[in-house]
N, C-alpha and C positions, 0 to 999 in steps of 0.2 A: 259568567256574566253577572253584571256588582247591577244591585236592585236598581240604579239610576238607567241602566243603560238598556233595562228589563221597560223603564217608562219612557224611555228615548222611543223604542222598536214599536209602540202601538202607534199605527198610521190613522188614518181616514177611516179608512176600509174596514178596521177589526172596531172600532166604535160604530161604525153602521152595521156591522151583524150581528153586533153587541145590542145594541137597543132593537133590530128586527127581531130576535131572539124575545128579548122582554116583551116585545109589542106582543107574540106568537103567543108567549106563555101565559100573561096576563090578560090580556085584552086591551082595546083601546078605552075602555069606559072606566077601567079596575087603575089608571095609571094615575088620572087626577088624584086619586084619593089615597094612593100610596104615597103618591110625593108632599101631601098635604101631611099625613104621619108626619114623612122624614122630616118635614121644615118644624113640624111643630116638637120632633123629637131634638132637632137643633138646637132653636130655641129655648127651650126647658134647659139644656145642657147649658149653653152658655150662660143662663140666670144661673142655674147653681155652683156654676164656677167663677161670676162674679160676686157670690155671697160668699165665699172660702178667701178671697183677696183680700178683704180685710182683718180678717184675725191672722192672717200670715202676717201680714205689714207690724200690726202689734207686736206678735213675739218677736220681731226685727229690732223692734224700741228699749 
């Protein structure tokens, strides 16, 4: 099974036991402030991948 068809096969169903799972483990109070992380680990990521754009474009010239 080719990894495309691996993200074909997850339905409805294994995402909702997928986040009851997280609900279970974390709590409902710990979840705001995890996902507040990720965005803001996001974020951080994308600024410093659009400070690397420009000196690539330079050695291009």
């Amino acid at each position: 099974m080719t990894i495309a068809n691996i993200f074909l096969a997850i339905g409805p169903w294994q995402i909702a036991i997928v986040v009851l799972v997280v609900l279970l483990l974390f709590g409902g109070k710990k979840i705001p402030e995890l996902m507040r992380g990720l965005g803001s680990g996001i974020k951080e990521f994308k600024d410093a991948s659009k400070e690397d754009e420009p000196t690539e474009d330079k050695k291009q010239e």
